[in-house]
GUGUNU-539362 format. One line per 3 residues: number of its first residue (from 1); their letters; for each residue x, y, z of N, C-alpha, C, O, CB. Coordinates in Angstrom, 1 decimal, padded with zeros to 4 digits. Glycine has a CB too. Layout:
N
NUM) A) X Y Z X Y Z X Y Z X Y Z X Y Z ~ ...
END
This chain:
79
1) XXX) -018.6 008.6 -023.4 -017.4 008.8 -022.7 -017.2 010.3 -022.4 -017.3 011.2 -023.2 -016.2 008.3 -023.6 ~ -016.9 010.5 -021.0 -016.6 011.6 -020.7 -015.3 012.6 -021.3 -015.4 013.8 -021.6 -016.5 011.3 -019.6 ~ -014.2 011.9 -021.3 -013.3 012.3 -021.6 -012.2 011.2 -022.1 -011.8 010.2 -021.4 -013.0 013.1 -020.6
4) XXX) -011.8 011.5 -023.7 -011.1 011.0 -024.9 -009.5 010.9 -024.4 -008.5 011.6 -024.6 -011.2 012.0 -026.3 ~ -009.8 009.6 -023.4 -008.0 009.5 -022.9 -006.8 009.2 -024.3 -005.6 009.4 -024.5 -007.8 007.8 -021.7 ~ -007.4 008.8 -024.8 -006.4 008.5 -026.3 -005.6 009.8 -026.6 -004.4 009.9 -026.7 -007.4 008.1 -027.9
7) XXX) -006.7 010.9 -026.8 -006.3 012.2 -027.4 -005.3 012.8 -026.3 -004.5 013.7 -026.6 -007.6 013.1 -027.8 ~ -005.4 012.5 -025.1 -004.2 013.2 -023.7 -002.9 011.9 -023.8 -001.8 012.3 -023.5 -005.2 013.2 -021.4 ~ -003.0 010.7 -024.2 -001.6 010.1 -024.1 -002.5 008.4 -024.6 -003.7 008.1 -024.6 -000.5 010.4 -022.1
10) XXX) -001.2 007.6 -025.0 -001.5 006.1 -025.0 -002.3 005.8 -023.8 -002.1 006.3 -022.7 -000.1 005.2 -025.0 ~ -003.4 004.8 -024.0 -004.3 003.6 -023.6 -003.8 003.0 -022.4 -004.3 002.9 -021.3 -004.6 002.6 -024.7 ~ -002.4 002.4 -022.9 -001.7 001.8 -022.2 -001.0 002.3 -021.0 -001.2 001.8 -019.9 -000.9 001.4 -023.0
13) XXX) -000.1 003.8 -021.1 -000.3 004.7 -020.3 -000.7 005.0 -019.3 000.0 005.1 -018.3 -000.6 005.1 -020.5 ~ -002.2 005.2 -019.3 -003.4 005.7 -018.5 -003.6 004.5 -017.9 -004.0 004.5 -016.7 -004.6 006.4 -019.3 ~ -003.3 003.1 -018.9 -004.0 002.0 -017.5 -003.0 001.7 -016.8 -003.4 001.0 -015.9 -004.7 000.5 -017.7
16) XXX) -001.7 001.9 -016.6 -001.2 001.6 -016.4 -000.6 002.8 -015.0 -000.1 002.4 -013.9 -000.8 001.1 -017.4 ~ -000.8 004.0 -015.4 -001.1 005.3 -014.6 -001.9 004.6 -013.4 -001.5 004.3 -012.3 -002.1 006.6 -015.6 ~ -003.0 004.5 -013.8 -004.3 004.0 -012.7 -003.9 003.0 -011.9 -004.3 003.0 -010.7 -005.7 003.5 -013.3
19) XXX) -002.9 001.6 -012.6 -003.0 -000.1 -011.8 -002.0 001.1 -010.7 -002.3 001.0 -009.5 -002.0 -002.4 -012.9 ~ -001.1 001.9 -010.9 -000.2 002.5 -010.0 -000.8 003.4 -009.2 -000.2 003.4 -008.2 000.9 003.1 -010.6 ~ -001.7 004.0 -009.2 -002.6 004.7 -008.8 -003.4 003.9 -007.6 -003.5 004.1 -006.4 -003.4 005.1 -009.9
22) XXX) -004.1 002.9 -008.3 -004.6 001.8 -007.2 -004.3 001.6 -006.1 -004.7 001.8 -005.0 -004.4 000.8 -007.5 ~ -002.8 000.9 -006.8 -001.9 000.1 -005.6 -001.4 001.3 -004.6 -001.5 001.0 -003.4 -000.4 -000.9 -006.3 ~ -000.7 002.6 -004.9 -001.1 003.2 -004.3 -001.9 003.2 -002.7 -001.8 002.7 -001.6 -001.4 003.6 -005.1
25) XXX) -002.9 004.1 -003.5 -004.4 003.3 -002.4 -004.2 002.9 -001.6 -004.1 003.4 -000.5 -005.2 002.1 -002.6 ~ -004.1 001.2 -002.2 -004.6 000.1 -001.3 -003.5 000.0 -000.4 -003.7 -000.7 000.6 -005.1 -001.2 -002.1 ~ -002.4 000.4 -000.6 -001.2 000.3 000.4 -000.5 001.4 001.0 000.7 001.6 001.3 -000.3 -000.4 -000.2
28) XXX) -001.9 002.2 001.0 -002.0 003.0 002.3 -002.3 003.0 003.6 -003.4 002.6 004.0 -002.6 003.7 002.2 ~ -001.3 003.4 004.7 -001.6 003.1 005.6 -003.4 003.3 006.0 -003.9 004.2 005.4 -000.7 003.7 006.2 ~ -004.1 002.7 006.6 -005.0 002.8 007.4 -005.5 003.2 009.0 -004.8 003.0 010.0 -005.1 001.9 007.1
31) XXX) -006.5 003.8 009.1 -006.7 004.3 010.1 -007.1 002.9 010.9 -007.6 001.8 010.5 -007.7 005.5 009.9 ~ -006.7 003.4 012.4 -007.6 002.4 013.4 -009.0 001.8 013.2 -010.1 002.3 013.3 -007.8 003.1 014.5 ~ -008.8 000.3 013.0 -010.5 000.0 012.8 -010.8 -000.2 011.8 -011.9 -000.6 011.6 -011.6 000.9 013.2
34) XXX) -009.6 000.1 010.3 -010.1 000.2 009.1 -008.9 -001.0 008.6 -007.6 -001.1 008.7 -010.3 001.8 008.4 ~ -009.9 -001.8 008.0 -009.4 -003.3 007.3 -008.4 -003.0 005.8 -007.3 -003.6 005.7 -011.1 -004.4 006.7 ~ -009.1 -002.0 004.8 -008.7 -001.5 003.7 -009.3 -000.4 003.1 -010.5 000.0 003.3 -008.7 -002.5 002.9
37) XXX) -008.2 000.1 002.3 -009.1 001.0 001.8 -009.6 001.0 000.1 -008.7 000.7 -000.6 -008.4 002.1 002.2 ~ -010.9 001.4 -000.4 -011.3 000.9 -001.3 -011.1 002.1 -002.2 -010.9 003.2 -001.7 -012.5 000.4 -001.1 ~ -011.2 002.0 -003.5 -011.3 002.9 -004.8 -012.8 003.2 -005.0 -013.8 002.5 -004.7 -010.5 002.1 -006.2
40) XXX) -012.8 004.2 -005.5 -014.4 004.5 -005.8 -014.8 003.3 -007.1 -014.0 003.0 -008.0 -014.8 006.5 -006.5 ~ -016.1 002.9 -006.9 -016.6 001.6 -007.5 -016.3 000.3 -007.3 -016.7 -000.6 -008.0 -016.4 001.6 -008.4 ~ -015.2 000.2 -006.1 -014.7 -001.2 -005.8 -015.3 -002.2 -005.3 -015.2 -003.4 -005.7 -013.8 -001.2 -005.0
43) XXX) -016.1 -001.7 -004.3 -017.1 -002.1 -003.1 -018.3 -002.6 -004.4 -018.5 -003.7 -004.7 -017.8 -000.5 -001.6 ~ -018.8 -001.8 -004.7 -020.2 -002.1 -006.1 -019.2 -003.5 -006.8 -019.6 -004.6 -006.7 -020.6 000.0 -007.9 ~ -018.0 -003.2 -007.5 -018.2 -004.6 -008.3 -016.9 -005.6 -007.5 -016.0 -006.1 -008.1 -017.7 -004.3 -010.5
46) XXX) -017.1 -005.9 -006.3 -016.7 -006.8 -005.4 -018.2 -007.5 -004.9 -018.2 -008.7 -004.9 -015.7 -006.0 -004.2 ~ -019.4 -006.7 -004.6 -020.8 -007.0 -004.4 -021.3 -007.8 -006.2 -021.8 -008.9 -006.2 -021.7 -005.3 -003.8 ~ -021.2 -007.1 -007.2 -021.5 -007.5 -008.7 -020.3 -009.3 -008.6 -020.7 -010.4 -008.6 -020.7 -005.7 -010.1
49) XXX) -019.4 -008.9 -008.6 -018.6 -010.5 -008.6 -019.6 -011.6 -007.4 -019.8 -012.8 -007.5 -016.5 -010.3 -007.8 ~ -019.8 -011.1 -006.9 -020.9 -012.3 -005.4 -021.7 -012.4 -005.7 -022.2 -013.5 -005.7 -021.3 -012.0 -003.8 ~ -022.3 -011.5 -006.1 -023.8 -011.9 -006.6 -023.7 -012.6 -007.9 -024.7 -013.2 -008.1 -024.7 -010.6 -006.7
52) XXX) -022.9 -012.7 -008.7 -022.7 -013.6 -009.5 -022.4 -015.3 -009.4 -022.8 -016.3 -010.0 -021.9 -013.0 -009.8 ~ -021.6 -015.0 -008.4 -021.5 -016.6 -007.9 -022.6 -017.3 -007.1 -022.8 -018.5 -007.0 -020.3 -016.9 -006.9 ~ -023.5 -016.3 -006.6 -023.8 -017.0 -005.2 -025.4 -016.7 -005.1 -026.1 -017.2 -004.2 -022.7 -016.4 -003.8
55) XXX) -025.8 -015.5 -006.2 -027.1 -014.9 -006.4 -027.3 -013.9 -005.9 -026.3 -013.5 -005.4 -028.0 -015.4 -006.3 ~ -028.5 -013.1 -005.6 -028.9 -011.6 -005.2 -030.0 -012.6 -003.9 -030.9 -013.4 -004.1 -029.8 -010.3 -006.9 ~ -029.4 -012.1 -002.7 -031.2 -012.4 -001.9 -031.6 -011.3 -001.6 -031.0 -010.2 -001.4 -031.4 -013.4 -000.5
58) XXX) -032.9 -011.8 -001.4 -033.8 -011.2 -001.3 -034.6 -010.9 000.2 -034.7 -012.0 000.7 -034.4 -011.6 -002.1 ~ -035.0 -010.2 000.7 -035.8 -009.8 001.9 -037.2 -010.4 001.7 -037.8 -010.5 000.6 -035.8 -008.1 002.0 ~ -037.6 -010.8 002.8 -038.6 -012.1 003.0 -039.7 -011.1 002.2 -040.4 -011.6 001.3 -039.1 -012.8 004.9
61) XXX) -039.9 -009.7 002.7 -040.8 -009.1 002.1 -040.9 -009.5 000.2 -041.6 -010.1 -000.6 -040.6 -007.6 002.6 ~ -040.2 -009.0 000.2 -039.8 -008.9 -001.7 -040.0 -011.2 -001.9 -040.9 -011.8 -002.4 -037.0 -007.7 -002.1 ~ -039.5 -011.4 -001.8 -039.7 -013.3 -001.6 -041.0 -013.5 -001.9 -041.4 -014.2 -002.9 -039.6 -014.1 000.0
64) XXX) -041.7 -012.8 -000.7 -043.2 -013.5 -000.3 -044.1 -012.6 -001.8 -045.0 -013.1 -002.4 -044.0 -012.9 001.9 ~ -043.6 -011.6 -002.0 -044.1 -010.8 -002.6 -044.6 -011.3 -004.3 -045.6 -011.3 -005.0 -043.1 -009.8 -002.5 ~ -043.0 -011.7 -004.5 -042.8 -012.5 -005.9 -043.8 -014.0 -005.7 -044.6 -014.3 -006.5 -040.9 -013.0 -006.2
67) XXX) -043.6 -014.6 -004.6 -044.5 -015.8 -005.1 -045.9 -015.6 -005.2 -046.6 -016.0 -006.1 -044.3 -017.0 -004.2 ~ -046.1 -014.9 -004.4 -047.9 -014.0 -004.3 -048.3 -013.6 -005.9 -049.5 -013.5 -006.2 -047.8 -012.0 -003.1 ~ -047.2 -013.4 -006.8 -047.5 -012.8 -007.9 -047.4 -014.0 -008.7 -048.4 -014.2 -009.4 -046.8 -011.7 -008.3
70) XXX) -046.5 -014.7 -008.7 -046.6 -016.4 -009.3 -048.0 -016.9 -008.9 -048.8 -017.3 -009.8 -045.2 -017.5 -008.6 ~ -048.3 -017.0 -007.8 -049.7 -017.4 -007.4 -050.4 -016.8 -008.5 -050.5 -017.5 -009.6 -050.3 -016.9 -006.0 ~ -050.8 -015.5 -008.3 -052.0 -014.7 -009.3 -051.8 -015.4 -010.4 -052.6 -016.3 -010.8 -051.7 -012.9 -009.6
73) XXX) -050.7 -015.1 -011.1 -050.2 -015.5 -012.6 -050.5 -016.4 -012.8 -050.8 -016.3 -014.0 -049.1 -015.5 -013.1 ~ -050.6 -017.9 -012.2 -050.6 -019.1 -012.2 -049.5 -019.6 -012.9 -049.6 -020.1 -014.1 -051.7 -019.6 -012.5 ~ -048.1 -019.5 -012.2 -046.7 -019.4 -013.1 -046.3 -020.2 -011.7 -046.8 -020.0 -010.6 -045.8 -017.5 -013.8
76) XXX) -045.0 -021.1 -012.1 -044.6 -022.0 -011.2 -043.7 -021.0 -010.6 -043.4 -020.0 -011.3 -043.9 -023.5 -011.7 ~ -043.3 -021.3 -009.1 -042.3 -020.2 -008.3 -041.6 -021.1 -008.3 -042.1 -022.2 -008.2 -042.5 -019.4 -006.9 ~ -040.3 -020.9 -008.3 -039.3 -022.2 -008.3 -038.7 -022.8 -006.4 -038.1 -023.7 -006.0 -037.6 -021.4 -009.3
79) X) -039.5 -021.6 -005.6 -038.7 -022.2 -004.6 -040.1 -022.5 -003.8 -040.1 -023.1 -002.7 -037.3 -021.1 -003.8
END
């Protein structure tokens, strides 16, 4: 941990500092052309939640790559 928020004020506080902080943010006006605006790390675990539901794909290179190595291995490729 970078920095001991306990020791500057209550837990509760600080998250509650930030959910206001957020919303903030997000209900800022926007420039022309721009849908929303994001918090640093939002975009990473909005991509982390999808890829959760729905899996990570992969580029045919990296695909072909993995089964080529299942081949060698003589290990079943599932797809």
């Amino acid at each position: 941990r970078a920095v001991n928020i306990e020791a500057l004020m209550e837990r509760e506080e600080f998250l509650a500092r930030i959910d206001r902080l957020i919303d903030e943010m997000h209900n800022t006006p926007t420039a022309p052309g721009v849908d929303r605006i994001y918090v640093p790390g939002e975009i990473e675990h909005l991509a982390l939640e999808e890829a959760k539901k729905i899996g990570v794909g992969l580029s045919p290179t990296a695909f072909n790559g993995l089964a080529e190595m299942a081949e060698r291995l003589n290990m079943d490729f599932p797809f």
